[in-house]
Biotite code that builds the C-alpha atoms (Angstrom):
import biotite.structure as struc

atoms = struc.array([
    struc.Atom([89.059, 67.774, 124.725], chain_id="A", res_id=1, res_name="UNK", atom_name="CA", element="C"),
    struc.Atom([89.904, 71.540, 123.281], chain_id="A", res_id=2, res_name="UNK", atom_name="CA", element="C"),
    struc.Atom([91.677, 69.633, 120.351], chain_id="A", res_id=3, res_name="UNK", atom_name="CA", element="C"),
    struc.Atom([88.344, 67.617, 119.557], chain_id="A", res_id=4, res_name="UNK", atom_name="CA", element="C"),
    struc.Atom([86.079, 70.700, 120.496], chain_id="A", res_id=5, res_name="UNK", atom_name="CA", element="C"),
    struc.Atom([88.248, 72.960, 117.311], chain_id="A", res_id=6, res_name="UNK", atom_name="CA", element="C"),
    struc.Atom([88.564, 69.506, 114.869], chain_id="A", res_id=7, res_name="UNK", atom_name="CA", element="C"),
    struc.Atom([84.729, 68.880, 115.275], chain_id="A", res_id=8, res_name="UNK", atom_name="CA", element="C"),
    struc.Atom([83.091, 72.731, 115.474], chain_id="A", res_id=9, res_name="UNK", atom_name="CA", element="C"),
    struc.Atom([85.710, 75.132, 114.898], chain_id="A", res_id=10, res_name="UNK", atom_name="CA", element="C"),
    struc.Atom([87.477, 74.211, 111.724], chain_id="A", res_id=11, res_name="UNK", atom_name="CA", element="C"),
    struc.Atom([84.232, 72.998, 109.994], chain_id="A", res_id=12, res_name="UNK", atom_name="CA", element="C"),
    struc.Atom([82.823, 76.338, 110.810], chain_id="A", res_id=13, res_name="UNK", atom_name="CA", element="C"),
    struc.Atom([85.317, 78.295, 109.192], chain_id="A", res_id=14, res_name="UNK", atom_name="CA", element="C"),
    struc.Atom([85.868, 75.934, 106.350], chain_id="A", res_id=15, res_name="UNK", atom_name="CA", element="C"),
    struc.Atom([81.754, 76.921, 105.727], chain_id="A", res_id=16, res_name="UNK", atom_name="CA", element="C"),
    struc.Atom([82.435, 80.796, 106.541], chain_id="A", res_id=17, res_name="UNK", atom_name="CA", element="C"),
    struc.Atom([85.285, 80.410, 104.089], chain_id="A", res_id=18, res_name="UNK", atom_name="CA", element="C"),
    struc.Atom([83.557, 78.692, 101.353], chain_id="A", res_id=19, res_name="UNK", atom_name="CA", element="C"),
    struc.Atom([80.209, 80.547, 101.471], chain_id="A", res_id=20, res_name="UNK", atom_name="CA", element="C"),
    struc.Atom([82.040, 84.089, 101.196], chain_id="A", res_id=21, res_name="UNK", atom_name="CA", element="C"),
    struc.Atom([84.065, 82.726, 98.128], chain_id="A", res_id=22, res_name="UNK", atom_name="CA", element="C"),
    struc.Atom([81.077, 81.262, 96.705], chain_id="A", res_id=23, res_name="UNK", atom_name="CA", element="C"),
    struc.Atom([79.286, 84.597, 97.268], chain_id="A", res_id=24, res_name="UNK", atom_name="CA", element="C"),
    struc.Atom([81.760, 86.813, 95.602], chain_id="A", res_id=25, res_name="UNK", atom_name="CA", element="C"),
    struc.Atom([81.558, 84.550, 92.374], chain_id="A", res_id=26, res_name="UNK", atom_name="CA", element="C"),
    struc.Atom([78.070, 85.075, 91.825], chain_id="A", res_id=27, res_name="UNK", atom_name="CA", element="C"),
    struc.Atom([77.766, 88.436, 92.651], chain_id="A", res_id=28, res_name="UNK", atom_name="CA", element="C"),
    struc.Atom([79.727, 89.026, 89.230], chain_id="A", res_id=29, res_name="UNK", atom_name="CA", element="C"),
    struc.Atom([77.258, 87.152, 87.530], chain_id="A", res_id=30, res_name="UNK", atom_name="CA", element="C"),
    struc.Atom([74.036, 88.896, 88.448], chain_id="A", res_id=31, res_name="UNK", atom_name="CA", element="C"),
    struc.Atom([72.472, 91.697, 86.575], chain_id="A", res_id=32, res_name="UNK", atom_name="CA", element="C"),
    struc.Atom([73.148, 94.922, 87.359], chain_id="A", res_id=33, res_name="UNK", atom_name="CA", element="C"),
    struc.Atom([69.694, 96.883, 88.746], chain_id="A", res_id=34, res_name="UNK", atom_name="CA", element="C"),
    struc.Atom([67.854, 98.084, 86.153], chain_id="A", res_id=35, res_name="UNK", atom_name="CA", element="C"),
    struc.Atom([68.178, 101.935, 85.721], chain_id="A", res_id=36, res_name="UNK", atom_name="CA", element="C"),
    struc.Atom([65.476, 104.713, 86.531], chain_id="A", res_id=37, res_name="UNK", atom_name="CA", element="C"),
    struc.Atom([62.978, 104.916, 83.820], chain_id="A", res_id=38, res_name="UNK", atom_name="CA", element="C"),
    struc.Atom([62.925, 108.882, 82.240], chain_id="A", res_id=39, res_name="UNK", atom_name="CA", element="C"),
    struc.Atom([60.488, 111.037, 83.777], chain_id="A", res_id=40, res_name="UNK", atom_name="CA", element="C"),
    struc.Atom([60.236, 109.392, 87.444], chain_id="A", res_id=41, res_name="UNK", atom_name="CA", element="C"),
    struc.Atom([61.560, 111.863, 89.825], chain_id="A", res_id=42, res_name="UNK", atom_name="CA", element="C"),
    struc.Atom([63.748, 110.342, 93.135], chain_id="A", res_id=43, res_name="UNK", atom_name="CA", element="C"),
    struc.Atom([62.193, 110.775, 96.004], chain_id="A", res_id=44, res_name="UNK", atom_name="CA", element="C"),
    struc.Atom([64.587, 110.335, 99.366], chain_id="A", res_id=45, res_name="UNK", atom_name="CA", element="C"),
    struc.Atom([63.327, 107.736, 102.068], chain_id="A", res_id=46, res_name="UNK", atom_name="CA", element="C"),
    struc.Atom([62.384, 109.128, 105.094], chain_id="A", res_id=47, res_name="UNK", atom_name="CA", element="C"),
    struc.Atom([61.078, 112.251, 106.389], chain_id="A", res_id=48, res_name="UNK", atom_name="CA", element="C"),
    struc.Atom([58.229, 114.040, 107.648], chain_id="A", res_id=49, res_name="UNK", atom_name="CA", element="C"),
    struc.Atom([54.639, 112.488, 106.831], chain_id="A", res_id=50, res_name="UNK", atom_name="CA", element="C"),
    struc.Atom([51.734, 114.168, 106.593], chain_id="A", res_id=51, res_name="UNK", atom_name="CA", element="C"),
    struc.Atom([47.954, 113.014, 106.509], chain_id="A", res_id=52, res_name="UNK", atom_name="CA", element="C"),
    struc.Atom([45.834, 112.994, 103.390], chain_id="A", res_id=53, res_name="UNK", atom_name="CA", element="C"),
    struc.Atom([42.786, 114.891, 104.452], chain_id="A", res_id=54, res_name="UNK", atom_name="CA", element="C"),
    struc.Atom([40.988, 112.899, 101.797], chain_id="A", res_id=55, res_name="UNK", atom_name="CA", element="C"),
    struc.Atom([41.496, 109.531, 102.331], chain_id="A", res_id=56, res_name="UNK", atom_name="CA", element="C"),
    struc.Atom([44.053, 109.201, 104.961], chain_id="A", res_id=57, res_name="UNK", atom_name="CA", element="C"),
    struc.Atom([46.773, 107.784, 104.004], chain_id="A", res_id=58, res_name="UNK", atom_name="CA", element="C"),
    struc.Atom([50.195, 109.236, 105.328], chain_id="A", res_id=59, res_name="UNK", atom_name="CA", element="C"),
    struc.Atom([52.494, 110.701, 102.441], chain_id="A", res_id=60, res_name="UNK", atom_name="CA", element="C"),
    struc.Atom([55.878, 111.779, 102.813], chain_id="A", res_id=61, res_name="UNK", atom_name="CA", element="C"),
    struc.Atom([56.238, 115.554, 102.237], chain_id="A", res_id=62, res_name="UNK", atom_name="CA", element="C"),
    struc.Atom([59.113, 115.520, 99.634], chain_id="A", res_id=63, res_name="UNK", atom_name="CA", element="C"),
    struc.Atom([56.507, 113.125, 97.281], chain_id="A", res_id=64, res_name="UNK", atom_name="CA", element="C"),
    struc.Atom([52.939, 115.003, 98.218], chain_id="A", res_id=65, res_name="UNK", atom_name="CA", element="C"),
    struc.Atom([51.072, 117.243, 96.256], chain_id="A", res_id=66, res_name="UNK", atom_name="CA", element="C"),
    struc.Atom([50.169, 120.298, 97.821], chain_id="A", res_id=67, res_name="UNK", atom_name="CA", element="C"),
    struc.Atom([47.391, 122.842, 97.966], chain_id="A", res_id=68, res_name="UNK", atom_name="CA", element="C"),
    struc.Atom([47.610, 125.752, 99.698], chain_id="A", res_id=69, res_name="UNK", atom_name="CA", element="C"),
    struc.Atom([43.743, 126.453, 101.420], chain_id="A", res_id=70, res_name="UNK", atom_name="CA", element="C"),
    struc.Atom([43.355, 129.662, 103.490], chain_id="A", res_id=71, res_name="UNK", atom_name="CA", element="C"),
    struc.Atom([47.334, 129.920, 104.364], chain_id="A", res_id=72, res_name="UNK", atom_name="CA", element="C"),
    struc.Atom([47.579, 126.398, 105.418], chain_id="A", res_id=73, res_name="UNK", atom_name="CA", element="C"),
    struc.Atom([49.346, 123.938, 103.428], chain_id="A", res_id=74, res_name="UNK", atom_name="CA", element="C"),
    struc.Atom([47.842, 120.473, 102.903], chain_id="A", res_id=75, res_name="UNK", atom_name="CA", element="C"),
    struc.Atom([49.242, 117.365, 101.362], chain_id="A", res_id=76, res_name="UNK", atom_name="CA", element="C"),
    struc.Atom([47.784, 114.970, 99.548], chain_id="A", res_id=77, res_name="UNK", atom_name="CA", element="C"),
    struc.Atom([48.719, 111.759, 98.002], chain_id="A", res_id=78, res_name="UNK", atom_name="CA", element="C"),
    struc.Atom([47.742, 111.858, 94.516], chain_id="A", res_id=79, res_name="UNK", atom_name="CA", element="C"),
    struc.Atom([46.039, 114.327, 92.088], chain_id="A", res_id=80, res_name="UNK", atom_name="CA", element="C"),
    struc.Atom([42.847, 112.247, 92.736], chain_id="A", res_id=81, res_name="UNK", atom_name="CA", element="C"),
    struc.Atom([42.571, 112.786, 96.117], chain_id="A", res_id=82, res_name="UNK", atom_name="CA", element="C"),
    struc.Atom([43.760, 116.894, 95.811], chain_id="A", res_id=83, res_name="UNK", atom_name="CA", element="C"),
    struc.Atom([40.741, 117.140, 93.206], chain_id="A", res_id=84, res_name="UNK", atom_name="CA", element="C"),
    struc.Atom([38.282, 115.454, 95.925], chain_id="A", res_id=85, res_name="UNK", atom_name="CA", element="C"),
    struc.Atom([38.984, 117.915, 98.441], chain_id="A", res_id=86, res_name="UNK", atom_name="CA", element="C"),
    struc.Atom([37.193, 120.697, 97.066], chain_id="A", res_id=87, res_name="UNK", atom_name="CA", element="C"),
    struc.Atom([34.182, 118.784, 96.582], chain_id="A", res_id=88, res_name="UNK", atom_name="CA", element="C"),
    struc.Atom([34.003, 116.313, 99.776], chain_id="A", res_id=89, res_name="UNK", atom_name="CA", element="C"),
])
């Protein structure tokens, strides 16, 4: 009963584990590598505080928001469109 349990499920499954990681490793050395960071783009890290565009309210992370400073307060925006706006809305 075991023996039949490991011939029928067991060894199959780890012949498939087996072949699939092998298989896996050779074309991982085929693919590209990623394409690199075009000039003038700046990196921006995942993650971190968001903030509300007062404009059109979209959240934007605080390391990639422009800001404006308006009576001491400092608001974030999400593009230059939307900081322009908010002078005139």
């Amino acid at each position: 009963m075991i023996r039949a349990f490991f011939v029928e499920f067991v060894f199959p499954l780890l012949l498939f584990l087996v072949i699939r990681s092998l298989l896996g490793n050779l074309l991982t050395r085929f693919r590209k590598p990623p394409a690199p960071r075009p000039q003038g783009v700046p990196f921006v890290q995942a993650g971190g505080e968001l903030k509300k565009d007062p404009v059109c309210g979209t959240y934007v992370s605080t390391a990639a928001s422009l800001t404006r400073t308006v009576n001491g307060e400092i608001i974030h925006f999400c593009s230059k469109t939307c900081s322009d706006r908010y002078g005139k809305a």
